[in-house]
N, C-alpha and C positions, 0 to 999 in steps of 0.2 A: 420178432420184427413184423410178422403177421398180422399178427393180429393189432397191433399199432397204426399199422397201414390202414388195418379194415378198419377201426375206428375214426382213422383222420377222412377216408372215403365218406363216412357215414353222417361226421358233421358237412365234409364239404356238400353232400348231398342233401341236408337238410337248407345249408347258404343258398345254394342253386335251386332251389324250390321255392326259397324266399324270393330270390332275386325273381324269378320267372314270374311270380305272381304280380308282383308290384311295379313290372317294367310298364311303362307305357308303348314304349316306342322300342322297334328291334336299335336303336342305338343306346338304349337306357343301359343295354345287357354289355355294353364296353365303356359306361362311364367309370370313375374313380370309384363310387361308393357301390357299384357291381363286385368289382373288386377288391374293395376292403370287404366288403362282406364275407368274399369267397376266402378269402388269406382269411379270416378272423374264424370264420366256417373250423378248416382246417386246424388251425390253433387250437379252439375249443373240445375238437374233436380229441388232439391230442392229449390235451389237460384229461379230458374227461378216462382216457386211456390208463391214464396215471393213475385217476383215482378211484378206477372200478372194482369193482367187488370181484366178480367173474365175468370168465366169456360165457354170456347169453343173449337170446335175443331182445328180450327187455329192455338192456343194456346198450343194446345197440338203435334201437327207437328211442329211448332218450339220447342219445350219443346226436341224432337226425335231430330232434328238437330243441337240442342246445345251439345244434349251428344253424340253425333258423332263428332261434332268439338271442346269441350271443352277441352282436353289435351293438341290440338295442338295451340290452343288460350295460352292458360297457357305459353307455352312452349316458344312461340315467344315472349310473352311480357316480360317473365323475359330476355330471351336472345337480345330482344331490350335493354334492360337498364339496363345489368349486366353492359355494360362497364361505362356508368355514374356513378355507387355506386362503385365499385373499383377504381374510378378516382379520385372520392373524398375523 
């Protein structure tokens, strides 16, 4: 269970680096999309737990770089293949 936590820390930590860079304003950091970041952060963090090889550090800087880029991953694949599911 440890090491699951350090993982989900480590995407949320990677969300929170994102969000920090991109706020404009200190009330950016309590809007709606701070926060799906940070939830999705976390989620990611977890997946990524699931599907690790080992516990290393490597592992754990990718684990930071997925929940910095996991929203925007989300974001693009549904918007690649919204139009194919509405087409059909």
């Amino acid at each position: 269970m440890g090491e699951a936590l350090h993982f989900m820390l480590m995407g949320f930590l990677g969300a929170f680096l994102y969000v920090l860079m991109w706020a404009k304003k200190p009330e950016n950091l309590y809007s709606f999309e701070a926060v799906r970041h940070l939830v999705v952060g976390v989620i990611v963090g977890y997946i990524y737990y699931i599907l690790h090889s080992e516990y290393n550090w490597p592992n754990l800087i990718c684990t930071t770089i997925a929940g910095w880029f996991g929203v925007d991953f989300i974001q693009s694949f549904i918007e690649r293949f919204k139009g194919r599911v509405l087409k059909s």
